[in-house]
NUFIMI-413258 format. One record per residue (C-alpha): chain; x, z, y; residue number from 0. Coordinates in nm, 2 decimals, padded with zeros to 4 digits. Layout:
BEGIN
<'A',<X,Z,Y>,NUM>
...
***
This chain:
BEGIN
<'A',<14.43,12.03,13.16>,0>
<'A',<14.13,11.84,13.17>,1>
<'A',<13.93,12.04,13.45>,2>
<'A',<14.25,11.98,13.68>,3>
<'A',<14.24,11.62,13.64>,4>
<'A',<13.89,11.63,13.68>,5>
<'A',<13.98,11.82,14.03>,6>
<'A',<14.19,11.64,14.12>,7>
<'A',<14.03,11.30,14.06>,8>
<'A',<13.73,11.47,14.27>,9>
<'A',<14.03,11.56,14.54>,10>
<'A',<14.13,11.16,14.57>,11>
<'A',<13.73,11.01,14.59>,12>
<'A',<13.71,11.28,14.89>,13>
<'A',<14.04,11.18,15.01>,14>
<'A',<13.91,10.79,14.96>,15>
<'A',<13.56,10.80,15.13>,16>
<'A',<13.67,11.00,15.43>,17>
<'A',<13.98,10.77,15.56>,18>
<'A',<13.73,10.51,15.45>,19>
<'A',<13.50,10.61,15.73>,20>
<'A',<13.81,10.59,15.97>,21>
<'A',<13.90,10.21,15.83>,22>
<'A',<13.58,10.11,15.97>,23>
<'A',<13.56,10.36,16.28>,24>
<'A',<13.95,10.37,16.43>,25>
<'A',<14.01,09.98,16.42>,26>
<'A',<13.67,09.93,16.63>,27>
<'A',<13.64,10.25,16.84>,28>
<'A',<13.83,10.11,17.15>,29>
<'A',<13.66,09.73,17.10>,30>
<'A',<13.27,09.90,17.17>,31>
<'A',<13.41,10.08,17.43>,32>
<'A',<13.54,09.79,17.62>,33>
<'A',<13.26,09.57,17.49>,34>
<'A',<12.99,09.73,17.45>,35>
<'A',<13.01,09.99,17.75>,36>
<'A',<13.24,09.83,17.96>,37>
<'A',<13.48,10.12,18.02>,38>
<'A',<13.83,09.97,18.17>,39>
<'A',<14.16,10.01,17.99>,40>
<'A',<14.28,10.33,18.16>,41>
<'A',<13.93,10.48,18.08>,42>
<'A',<13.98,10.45,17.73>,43>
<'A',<14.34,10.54,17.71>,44>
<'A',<14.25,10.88,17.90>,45>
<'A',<13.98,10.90,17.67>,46>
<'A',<14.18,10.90,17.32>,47>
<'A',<14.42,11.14,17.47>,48>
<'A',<14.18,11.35,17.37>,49>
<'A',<14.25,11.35,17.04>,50>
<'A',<14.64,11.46,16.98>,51>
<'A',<14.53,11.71,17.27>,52>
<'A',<14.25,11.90,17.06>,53>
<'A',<14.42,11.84,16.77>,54>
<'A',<14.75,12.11,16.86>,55>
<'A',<14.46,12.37,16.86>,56>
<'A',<14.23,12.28,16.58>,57>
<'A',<14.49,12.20,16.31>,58>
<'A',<14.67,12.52,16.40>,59>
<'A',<14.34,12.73,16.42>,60>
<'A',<14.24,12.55,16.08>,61>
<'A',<14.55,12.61,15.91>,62>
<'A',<14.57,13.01,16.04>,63>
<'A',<14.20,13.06,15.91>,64>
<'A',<14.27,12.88,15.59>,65>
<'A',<14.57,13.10,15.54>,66>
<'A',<14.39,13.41,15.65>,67>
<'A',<14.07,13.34,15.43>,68>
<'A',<14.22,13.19,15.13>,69>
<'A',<13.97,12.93,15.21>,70>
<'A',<13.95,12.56,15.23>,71>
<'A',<13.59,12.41,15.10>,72>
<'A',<13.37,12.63,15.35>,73>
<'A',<13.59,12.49,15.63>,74>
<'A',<13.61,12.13,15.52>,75>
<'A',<13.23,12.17,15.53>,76>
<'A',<13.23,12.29,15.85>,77>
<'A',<13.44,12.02,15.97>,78>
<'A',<13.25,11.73,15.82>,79>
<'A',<12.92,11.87,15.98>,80>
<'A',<13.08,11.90,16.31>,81>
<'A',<13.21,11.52,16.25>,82>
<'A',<12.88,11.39,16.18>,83>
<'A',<12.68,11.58,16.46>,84>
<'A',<12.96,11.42,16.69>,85>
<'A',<12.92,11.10,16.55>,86>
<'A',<12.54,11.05,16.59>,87>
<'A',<12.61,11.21,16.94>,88>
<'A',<12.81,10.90,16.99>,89>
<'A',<12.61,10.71,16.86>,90>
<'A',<12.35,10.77,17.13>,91>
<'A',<12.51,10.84,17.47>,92>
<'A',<12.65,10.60,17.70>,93>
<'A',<12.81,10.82,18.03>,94>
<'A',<13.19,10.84,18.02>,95>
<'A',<13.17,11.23,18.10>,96>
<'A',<12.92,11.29,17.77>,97>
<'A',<13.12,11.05,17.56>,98>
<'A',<13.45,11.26,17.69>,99>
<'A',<13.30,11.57,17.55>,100>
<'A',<13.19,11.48,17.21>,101>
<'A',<13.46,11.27,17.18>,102>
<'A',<13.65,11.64,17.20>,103>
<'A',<13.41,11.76,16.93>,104>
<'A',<13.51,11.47,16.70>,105>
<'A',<13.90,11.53,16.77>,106>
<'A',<13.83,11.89,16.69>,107>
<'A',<13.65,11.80,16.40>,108>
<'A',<13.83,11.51,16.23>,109>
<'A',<14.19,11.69,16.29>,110>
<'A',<14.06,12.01,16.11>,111>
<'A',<13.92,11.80,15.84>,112>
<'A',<14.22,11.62,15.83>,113>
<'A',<14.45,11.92,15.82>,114>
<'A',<14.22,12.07,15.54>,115>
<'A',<14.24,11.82,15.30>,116>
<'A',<14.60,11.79,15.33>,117>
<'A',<14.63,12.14,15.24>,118>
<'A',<14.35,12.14,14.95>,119>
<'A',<14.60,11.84,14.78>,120>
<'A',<14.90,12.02,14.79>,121>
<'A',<14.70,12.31,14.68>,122>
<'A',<14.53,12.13,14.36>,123>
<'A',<14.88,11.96,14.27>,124>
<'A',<15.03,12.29,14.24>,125>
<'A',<15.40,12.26,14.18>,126>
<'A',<15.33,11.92,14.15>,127>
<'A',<15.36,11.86,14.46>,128>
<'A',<15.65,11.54,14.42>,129>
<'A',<15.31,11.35,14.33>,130>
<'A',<15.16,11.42,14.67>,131>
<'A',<15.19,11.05,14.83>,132>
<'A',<15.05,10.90,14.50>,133>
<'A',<14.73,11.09,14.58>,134>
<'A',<14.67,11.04,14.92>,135>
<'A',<14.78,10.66,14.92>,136>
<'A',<14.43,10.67,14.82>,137>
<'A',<14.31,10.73,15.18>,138>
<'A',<14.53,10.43,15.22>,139>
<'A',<14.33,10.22,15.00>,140>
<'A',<13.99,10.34,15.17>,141>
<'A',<14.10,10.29,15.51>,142>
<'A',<14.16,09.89,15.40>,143>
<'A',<13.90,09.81,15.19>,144>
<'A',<13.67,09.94,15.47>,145>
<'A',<13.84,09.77,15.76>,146>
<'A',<13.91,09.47,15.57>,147>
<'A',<13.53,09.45,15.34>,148>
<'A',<13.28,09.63,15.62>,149>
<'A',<13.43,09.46,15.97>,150>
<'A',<13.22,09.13,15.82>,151>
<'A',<12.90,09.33,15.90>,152>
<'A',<12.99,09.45,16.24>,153>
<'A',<12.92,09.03,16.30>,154>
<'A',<12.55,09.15,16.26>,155>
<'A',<12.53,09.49,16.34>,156>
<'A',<12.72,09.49,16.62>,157>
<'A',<13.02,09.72,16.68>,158>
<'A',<12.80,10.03,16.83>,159>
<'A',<12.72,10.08,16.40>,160>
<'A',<13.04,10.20,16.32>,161>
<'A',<12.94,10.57,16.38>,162>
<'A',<12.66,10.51,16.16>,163>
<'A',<12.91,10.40,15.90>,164>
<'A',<13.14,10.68,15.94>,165>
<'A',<12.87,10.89,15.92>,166>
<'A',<12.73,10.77,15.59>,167>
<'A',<13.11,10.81,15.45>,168>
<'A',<13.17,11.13,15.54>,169>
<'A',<12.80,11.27,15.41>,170>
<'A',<12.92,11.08,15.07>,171>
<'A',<13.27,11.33,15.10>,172>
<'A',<13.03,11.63,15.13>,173>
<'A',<12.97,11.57,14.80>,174>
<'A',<13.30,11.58,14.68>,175>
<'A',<13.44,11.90,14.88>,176>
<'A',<13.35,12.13,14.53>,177>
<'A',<13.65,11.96,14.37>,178>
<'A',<13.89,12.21,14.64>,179>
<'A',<14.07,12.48,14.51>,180>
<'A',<14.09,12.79,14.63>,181>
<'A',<14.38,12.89,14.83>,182>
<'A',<14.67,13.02,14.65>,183>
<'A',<14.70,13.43,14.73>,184>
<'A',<15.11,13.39,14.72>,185>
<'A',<15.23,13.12,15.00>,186>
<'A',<15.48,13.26,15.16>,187>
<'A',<15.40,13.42,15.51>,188>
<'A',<15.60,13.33,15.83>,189>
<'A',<15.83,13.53,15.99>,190>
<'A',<16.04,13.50,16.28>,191>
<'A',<16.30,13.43,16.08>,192>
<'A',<16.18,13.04,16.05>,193>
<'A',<16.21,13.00,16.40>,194>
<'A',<16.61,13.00,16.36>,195>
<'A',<16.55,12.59,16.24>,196>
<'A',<16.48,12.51,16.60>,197>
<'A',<16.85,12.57,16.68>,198>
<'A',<16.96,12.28,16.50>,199>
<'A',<17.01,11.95,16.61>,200>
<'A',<16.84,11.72,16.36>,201>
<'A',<16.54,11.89,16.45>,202>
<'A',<16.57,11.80,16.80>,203>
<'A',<16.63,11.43,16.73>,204>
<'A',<16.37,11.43,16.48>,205>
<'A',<16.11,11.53,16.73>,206>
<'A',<16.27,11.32,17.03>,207>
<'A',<16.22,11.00,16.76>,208>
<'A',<15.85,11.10,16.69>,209>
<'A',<15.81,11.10,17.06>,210>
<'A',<15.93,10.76,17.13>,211>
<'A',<15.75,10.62,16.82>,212>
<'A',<15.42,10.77,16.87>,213>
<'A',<15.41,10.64,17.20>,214>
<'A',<15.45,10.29,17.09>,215>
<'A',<15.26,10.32,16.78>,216>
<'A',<14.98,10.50,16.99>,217>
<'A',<15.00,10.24,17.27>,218>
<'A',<14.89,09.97,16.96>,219>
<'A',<14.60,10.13,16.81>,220>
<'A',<14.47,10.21,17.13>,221>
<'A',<14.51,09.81,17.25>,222>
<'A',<14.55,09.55,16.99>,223>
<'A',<14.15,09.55,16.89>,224>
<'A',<14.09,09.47,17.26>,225>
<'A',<14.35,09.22,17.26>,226>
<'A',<14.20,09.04,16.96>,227>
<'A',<13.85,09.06,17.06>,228>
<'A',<13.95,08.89,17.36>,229>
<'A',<14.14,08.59,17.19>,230>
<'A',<13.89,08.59,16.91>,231>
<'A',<13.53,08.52,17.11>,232>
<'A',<13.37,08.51,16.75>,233>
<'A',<13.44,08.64,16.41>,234>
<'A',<13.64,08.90,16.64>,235>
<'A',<13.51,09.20,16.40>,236>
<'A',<13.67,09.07,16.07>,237>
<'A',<14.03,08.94,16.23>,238>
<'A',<14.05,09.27,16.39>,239>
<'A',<13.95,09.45,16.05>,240>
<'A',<14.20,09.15,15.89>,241>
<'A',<14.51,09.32,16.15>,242>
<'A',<14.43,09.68,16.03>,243>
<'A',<14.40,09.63,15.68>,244>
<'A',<14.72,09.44,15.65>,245>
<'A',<14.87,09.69,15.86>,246>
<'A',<14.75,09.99,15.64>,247>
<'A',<14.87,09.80,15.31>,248>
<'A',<15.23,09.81,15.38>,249>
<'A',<15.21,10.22,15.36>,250>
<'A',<15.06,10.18,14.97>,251>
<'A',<15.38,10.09,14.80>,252>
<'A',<15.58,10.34,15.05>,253>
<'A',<15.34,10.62,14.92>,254>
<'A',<15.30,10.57,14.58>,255>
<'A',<15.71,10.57,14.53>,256>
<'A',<15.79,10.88,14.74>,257>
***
């Protein structure tokens, strides 16, 4: 009993210090671009596209060699060293067309990483799985105390330092990857048999609804740092972190009760 909470506990700092890194990376991202670069609007709209793209391949191709291997830690390493390579990439490079491809790495890499940790919670609650938003409202809590404590320093670093702090997170994650289980050996495998829930019609409308909300929601994240940068000539950093950490907080009490 003791070694699971221990694993689990290790499962939630991971969980905490790698949406950290993307409370003080996501908020910012579009704001250096715009800033910093000077890339126009439709530039950096073509340029996030990117992610949800990359992401139909590598969370599938994570999750089939995850289920194949039994395997989650060696991948989540993989993933994290592809994140930070990507990041200090980024860090560096100023051409749209460079920025484009590594931007494709860090999709590839973050989504997989994503994916996998996702997987390695369920995996660790076991069939306590009912408890699954309690642990990973504590990505929640990372993502706002970074955007909401770090976006003060941006006012000195400048905004171009926020791969540098992602970085730094997600080498603090490495060290929590250990606390993964191993896969369990008796998930049930798909058949074509599963395939027979696309006939319904919930699932349509369910998907048709994500459609017409992720376009909004996208259209926000991608947009609303710009827009405060430009009403906010100074102190811009910490009223943009201010907008996402408020943001973020409403999902705390949502989690922790379902």
């Amino acid at each position: 009993m003791r070694s699971w909470v221990k694993q689990k506990n290790g499962v939630k700092t991971f969980v905490f210090f790698l949406f950290s890194g993307l409370g003080i990376f996501i908020p910012f991202l579009t704001v250096y671009l715009r800033k910093n670069l000077g890339f126009s609007g439709k530039q950096i709209g073509l340029m996030l596209a990117v992610f949800p793209i990359i992401s139909i391949i590598s969370q599938n191709l994570a999750g089939f060699l995850s289920d194949k291997t039994k395997k989650i830690r060696e991948f989540l390493y993989f993933s994290l060293v592809g994140l930070i390579i990507s990041l200090v990439f980024l860090f560096w490079i100023k051409s749209y067309f460079e920025i484009i491809i590594f931007f494709g790495f860090y999709s590839f890499s973050l989504s997989s990483a994503l994916l996998l940790s996702n997987l390695g919670m369920l995996e660790v609650l076991g069939e306590n799985r009912s408890e699954y938003g309690q642990m990973r409202l504590w990505g929640t809590v990372g993502f706002v105390s970074s955007a909401f404590f770090l976006s003060y320093f941006l006012k000195f670093t400048g905004f171009r330092f926020i791969f540098l702090f992602f970085t730094l997170y997600c080498i603090i994650a490495m060290f929590f990857v250990p606390f993964f289980p191993k896969r369990d050996h008796h998930h049930k495998k798909f058949t074509l048999k599963e395939l027979k829930l696309l006939k319904g019609k919930g699932f349509f409308i369910l998907i048709a609804i994500t459609f017409v909300f992720q376009i909004s929601y996208i259209s926000l994240d991608i947009y609303l740092g710009i827009l405060i940068a430009g009403l906010k000539s100074t102190s811009s950093a910490f009223y943009i972190g201010l907008a996402w950490a408020v943001g973020a907080f409403t999902e705390i009490p949502v989690m922790y009760y379902t």
